[in-house]
C-alpha positions, 0 to 999 in steps of 0.5 A: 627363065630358070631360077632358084630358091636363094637360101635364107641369111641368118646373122650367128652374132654381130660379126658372123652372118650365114649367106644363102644356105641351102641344100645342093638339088639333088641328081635324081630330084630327090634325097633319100632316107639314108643318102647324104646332102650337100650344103652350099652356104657363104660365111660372112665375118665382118669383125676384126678377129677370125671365128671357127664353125665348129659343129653343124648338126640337126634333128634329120642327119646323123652327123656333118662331115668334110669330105676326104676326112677334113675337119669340120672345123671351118675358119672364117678370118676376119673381115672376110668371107668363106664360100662352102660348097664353091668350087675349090672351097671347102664342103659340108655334107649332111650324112644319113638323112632321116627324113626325105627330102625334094627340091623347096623342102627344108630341114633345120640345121644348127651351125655352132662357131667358136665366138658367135655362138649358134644359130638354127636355120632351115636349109632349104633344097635347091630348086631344079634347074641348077646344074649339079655335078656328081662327084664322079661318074663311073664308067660303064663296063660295058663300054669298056674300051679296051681290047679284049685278051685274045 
């Protein structure tokens, strides 16, 4: 049986909740200093007004960014939940990763929202097993099919 390590929930403020955060297994087994990391995290809201997560941060990468240069600045509505990292959802990468790091280790990371405040949590790398996608893969040259100028 294949499993996983599910990532830790941690409540941010009565109405704001982190589900399952982790770190996406990485393509090769492991992040190196330097490379980037995937989160993969749901946020739950079960209050009557939207917050915004407005800051991701932490003592082992040098910034969070949304991919394509969207705004970190993630809204998750009332009485609703956002899957970051779920296909068509948004996504969090932690950039120039400062410590290495393999599947079941973990780092802190800090989420910040508008109204609940903050709150710190170990984000833990997933286990090997999971199928991860790599977000493009480059043919090779020299298997180039087209024909050759003649």
């Amino acid at each position: 049986m294949q499993g996983g390590a599910i990532g830790p929930d941690a409540p941010v403020g009565e109405d704001v909740k982190l589900r399952q955060v982790q770190l996406e297994y990485p393509l090769d087994g492991v992040d190196q200093v330097g490379e980037e990391a995937r989160l993969v995290l749901g946020l739950a809201n079960t209050g009557t007004t939207a917050d915004t997560l407005t800051e991701v941060s932490g003592p082992d990468f040098a910034d969070a960014t949304v991919p394509g240069g969207g705004d970190l600045a993630l809204t998750v509505e009332a009485n609703d939940n956002l899957y970051v990292g779920a296909e068509g959802m948004p996504v969090i990468v932690l950039e120039d990763l400062q410590t290495e790091l393999r599947s079941s280790e973990s780092i802190p990371v800090t989420f910040t929202f508008a109204e609940a405040g903050e709150v710190t949590i170990d984000a833990m790398v997933a286990a090997e097993g999971q199928d991860p996608v790599p977000t493009y893969d480059f043919p090779d040259p020299a298997e180039d099919p087209s024909p050759e100028d003649g």
